[in-house]
N, C-alpha and C positions, 0 to 999 in steps of 0.2 A: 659578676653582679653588676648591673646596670649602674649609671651612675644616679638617677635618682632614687632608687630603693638604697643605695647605702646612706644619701644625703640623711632619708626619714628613719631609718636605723641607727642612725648616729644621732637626729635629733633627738627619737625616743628615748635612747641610752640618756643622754644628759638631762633630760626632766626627768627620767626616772631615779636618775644618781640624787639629782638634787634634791628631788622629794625626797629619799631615803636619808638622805644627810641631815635636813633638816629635823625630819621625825625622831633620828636617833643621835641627834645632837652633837655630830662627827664632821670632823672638815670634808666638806664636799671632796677634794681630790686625788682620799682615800677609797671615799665610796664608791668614785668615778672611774680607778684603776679597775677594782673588783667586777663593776660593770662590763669593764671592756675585756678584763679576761673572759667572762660568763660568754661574754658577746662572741668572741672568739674560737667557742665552740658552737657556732652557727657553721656549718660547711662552707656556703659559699664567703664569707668570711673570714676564713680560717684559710684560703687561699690567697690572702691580700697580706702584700708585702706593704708597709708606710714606705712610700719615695723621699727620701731626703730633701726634695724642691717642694714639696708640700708644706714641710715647715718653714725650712730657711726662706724658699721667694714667696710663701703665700701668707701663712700663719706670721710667721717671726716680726714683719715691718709692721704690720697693725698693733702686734703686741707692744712692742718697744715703743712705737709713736705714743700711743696713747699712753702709757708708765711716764716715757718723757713730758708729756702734756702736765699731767697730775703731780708732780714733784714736786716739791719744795726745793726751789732755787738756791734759796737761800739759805736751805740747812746743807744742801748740796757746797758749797762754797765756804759755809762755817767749817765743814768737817772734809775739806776736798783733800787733805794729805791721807787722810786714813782712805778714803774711797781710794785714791791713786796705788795704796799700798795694797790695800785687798785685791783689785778688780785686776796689779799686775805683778807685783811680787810672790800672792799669795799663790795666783793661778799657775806662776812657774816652779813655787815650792810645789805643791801639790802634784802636779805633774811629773817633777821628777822623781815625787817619793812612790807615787803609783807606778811610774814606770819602772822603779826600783824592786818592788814586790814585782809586779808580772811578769820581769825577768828572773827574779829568783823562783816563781812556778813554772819556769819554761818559755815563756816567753822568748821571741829573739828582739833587740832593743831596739830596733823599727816599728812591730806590734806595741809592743810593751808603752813608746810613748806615744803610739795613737791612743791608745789607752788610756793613758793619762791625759793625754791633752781633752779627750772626750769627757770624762768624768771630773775636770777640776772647776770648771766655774757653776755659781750657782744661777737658781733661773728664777729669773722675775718674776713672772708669773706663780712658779711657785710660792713665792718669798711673798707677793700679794693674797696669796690666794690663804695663805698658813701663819702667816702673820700682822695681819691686820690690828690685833689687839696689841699690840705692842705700844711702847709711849711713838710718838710721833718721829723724835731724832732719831731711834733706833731703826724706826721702819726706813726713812728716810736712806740713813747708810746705806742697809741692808738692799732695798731696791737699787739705788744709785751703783754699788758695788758689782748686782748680776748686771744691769745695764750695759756694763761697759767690760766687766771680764771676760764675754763670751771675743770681743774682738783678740785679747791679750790666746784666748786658747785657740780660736782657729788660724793664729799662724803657728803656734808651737803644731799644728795636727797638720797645717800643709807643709811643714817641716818635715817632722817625720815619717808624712808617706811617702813625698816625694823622694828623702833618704833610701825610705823600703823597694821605691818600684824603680828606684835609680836615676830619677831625674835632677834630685839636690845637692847641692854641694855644703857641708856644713863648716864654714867659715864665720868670726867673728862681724867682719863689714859687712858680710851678705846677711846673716841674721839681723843686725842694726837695720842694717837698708828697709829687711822686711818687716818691722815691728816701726819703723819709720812712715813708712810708705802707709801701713793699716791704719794707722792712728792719724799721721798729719793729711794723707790723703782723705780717708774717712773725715775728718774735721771740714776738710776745704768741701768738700762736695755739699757736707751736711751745713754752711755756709751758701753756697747758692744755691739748694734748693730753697732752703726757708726764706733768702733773698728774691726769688724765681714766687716765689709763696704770698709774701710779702705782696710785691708791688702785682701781682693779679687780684690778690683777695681788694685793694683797694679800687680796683678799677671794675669788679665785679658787685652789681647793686642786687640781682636775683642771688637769692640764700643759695637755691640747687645749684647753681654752679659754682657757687663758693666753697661750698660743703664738697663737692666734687673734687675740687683744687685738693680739696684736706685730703680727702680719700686717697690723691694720685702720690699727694708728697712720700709718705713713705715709701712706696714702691718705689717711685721716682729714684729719691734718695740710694737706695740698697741697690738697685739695680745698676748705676751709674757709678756709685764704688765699686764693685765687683769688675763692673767693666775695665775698670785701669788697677785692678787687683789689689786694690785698699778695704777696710773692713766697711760692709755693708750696715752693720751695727752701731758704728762710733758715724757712721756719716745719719741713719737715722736718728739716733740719739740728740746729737747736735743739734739737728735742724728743729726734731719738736721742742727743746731747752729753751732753743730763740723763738719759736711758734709762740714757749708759753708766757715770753716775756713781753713780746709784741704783740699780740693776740688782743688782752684786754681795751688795748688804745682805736687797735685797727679793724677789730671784726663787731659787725653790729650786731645790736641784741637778737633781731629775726634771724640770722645765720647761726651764733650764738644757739640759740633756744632748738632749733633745728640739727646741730651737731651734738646736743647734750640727751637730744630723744634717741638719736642713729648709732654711738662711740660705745653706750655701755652697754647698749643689749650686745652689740655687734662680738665687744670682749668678752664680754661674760658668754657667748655661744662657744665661742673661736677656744677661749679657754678650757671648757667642759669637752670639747670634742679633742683636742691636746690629749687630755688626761685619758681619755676611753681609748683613745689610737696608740698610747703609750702601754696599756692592760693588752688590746688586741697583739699588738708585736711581741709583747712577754710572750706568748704562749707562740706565737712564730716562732719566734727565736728556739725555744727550747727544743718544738718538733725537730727539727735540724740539727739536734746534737745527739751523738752515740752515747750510751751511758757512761763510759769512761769520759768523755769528756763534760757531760753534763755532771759528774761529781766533783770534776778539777774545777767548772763552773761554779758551783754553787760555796766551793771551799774561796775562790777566788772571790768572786760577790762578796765574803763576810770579810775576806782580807782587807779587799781596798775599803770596803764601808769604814770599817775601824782606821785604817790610813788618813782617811778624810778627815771624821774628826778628831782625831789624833795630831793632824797637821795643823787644822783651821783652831784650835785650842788652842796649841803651843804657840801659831806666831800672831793672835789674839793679846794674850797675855805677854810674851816675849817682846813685841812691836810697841806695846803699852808702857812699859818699863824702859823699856831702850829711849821711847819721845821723852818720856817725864825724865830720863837723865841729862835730854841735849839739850832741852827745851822745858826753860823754868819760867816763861814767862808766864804774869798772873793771868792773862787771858788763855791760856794755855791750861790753865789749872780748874777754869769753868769750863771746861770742854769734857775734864774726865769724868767716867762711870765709873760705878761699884765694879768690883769683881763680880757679883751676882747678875749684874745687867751683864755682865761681858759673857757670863755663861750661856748667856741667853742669847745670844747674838751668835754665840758659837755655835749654838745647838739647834742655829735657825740656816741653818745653811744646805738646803734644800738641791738636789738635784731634780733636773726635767726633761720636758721634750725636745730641750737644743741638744743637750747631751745625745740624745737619743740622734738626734737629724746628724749631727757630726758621726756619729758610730755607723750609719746607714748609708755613711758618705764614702767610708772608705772604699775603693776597688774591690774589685773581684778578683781581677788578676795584675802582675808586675809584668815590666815592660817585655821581660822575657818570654811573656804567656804564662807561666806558674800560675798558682792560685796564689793568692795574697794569704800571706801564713797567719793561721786563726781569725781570721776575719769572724766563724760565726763565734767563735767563741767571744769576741771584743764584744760582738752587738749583745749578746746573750749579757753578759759581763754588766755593762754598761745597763741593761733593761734593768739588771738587779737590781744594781747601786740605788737606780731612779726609785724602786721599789720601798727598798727599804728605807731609803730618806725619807719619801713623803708618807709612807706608813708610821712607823716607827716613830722617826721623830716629830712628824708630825702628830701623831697620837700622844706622843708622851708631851710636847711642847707647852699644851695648857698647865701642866701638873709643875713645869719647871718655872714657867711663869708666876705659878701660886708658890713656889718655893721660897723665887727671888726675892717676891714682896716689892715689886714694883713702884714708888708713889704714882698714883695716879695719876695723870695727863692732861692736865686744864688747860694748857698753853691755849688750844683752837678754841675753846670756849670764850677766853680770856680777851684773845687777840678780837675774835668777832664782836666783844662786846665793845670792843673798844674803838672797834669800825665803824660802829652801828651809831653810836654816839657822837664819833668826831665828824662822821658826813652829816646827821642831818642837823647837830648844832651849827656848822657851818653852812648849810643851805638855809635854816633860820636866819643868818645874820645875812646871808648875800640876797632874800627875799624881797624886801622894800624895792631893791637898787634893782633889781629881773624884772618887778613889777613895774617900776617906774619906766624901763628901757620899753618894753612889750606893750606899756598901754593897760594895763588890766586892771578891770574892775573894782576898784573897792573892796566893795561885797566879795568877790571873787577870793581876792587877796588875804582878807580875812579867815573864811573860811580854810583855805588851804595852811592857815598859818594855826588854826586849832587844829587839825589835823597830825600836822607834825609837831606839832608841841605834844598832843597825845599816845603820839608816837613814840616819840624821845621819853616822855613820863612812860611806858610801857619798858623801856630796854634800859632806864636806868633801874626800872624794880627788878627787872631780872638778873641786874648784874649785883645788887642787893641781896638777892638768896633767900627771899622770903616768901614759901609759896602761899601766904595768905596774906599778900599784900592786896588792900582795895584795889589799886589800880589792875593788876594784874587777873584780878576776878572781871575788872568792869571788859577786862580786853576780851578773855573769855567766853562771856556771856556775847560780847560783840560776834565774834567770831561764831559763834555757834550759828546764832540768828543770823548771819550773813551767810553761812554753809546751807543754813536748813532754806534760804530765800532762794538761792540760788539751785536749789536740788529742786523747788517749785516751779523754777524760771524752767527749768531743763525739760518736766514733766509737760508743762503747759505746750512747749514746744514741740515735743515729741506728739502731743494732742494734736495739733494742728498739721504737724505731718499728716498724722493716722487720719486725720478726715478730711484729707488734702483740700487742707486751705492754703498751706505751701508746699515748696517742692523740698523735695531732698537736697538740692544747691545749699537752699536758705537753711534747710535745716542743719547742716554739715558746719556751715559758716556761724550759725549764732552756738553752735555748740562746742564748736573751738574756741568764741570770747568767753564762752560760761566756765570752759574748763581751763581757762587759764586766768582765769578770776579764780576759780575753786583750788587752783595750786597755791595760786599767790598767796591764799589765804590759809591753806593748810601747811604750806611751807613755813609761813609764819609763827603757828602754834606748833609747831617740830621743835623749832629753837629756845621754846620756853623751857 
């Protein structure tokens, strides 16, 4: 198949998923799987193998950059021993409990912990895509944990192939070396790229080329680890973490505004095509197996699934109990969840399209020439696992969610009102002293100082809670009569196009100020 007929094949697939999801009120990356098996009975299609570079160099560093961008740093760092404990104790239990099973169905313990090491971390994008409703620290973990576990499993996986095709040696210093090497190397690279990042974005005043820089850094990043055989993940990771910390001081609002239009369609495509190419390789994968082996397959699929959360429960609650006995300190003690939220967190533990790209990684054959024993059955195996996580628990998630009884999540509500308030009471009080430096008019000064006074009177009725406050009618009414003036301004324009009194330059350019007056202003009544 050409490669632009499959681009608009895949785009189809994903609006058609998403429409269906929405309609039927279903996590999009259920509906998205279903798509890409259907899809996968197209012929030509049905001939296409997913390359493992597809994800890891193409897909993977967009994904990751941007999840690093959007995180919460600093739930990231409140809760950093649990993320440390998931993203690498948990990924080595699990791994070796899976590869414990696949050796007791035959497996030889080569396959058996690529196996494991393929199916133990969970994946971002899933964890984004299925868990969004969650309270905020929860989600928080949970992203920051797939973020960084997938470095923790692809060295247990080039462990154990290289074990299987004979190039590894498994020694205590050499495992440390390599889990040294992925992590402190990954760090350092993800350190100067965003250093490398950093002092261009300042020196670059055009937005496209700044936004360009963004574009390059993750690739950059991953690429550049890999080269010195450190985790391409933990050095992505890194670099957008410091992106998102230095970003707000150093990137100006036109670059700003331009990488917020390009980052989320870009994920939300990248994501949806993930999901349909994970449905399309199901049905690969199965063609390829003999009916004997496609039932040791499907017996296998339901072992490890249960494995999984069987494991991610236990050292959940196990890990929780163990801190609360070492660590009594009372900040220690605002940090812990219900048993109900833990269940929840358990049962959010999503596998995806990394697992998949690592399963697709392994060889075809060992050093000797052999085939690599069970190969299809790993990828088969592994296709499952992905299946029935994002089905499964993803379908049942919302139900476990309404079990737990969650309190609700006002934190971001909270925190904004409380942003909202503290800048512009303090650009009220720094007013006089701007005006006096600048020169400005009186009249001028005035006027902008009702302005933000009616501002400030607006966001403190909202933090009030009363939706039939005067003020917050008077804003309303504002708002409206500004939307409906401005949807005038836009027509009258378009008028004057149509009877070429101007050109389509002019028209392009007054309709970019119009519609970014009609955000500002609609953004605004979002937040009420």
């Amino acid at each position: 198949m050409l490669g632009l007929e499959l681009v608009v094949l895949l785009g189809v697939a994903v609006l058609l998923g998403q429409v269906v999801a929405q309609r039927l009120r279903v996590a999009a990356p259920v509906v998205l799987l279903a798509v890409g098996v259907l899809l996968g009975l197209v012929p030509a299609v049905r001939r296409m193998e997913l390359p493992p570079e597809v994800v890891l160099l193409l897909f993977l560093p967009v994904l990751l950059y941007w999840e690093s961008l959007t995180t919460s740093s600093r739930d990231i760092r409140t809760n950093l021993r649990g993320i440390v404990l998931l993203s690498t104790v948990l990924v080595i239990l699990t791994a070796c409990a899976v590869a414990a099973v696949g050796h007791a169905l035959g497996l030889p313990w080569g396959p058996a912990w690529v196996l494991g090491a393929a199916v133990a971390p969970t994946d971002a994008t899933a964890v984004g895509a299925l868990a969004g409703t969650l309270p905020r620290r929860q989600v928080t973990v949970l992203r920051a944990e797939s973020l960084v576990n997938d470095g923790t499993a692809l060295v247990i996986f080039g462990l154990a192939v290289g074990l299987t095709v004979g190039e590894e040696h498994l020694t205590l210093p050499h495992v440390a070396a390599l889990f040294l090497l992925a992590y402190g190397g990954g760090a350092a690279v993800g350190l100067l790229v965003a250093w490398i990042n950093m002092n261009l974005r300042r020196r670059l005043d055009n937005p496209l080329l700044g936004n360009l820089v963004m574009i390059l850094a993750p690739f950059t990043a991953y690429l550049l680890a890999e080269l010195i055989h450190a985790s391409g993940v933990v050095a992505v990771v890194v670099s957008g973490l410091i992106m998102a910390q230095v970003a707000p001081r150093l990137i100006r609002a036109d670059h700003r505004r331009q990488a917020l239009a390009l980052w989320p369609l870009a994920t939300f495509v990248i994501n949806g095509v993930l999901f349909v190419l994970v449905g399309v390789e199901l049905q690969y994968s199965v063609r390829h197996l003999s009916h004997s082996v496609l039932v040791r397959g499907l017996a296998a699929t339901a072992l490890v699934t249960l494995v999984l959360i069987a494991v991610r429960f236990a050292f959940l609650f196990a890990s929780a109990y163990l801190i609360r006995a070492v660590d009594r300190r009372p900040r220690q003690r605002l940090l812990r969840i219900s048993h109900r939220a833990r269940v929840v967190s358990a049962f959010a533990g999503f596998r995806g399209a990394v697992s998949l790209a690592v399963a697709l990684s392994v060889p075809h054959t060992l050093n000797s020439g052999q085939p690599f024993p069970d190969r299809d059955l790993i990828v088969f195996v592994t296709s499952g696992v992905i299946v029935v996580t994002l089905v499964v628990q993803g379908l049942l998630l919302p139900a476990v969610v309404r079990w737990a009884r969650l309190p609700r999540d006002t934190s971001v509500e909270q925190e904004q009102l409380l942003a909202e308030m503290t800048a512009n009471e303090e650009a009220l009080k720094a007013l006089p002293q701007l005006a006096a430096d600048l020169g400005t008019d009186a009249k001028v000064t005035e006027w902008l100082r009702q302005e933000y006074e009616a501002y400030l009177a607006t966001v403190r009725a909202r933090g009030a809670g009363t939706d039939d406050d005067p003020v917050l009618l008077h804003n309303r009414h504002y708002t409206d009569l500004r939307l409906a003036l401005i949807a005038h301004k836009r027509s009258t324009v378009v008028r004057l196009r149509d009877e070429r009194q101007i050109d389509d330059t002019v028209l392009r350019r007054l309709q970019a100020a119009l519609d970014n007056e009609e955000v500002r202003f609609t953004a605004g009544e979002q937040t009420e």
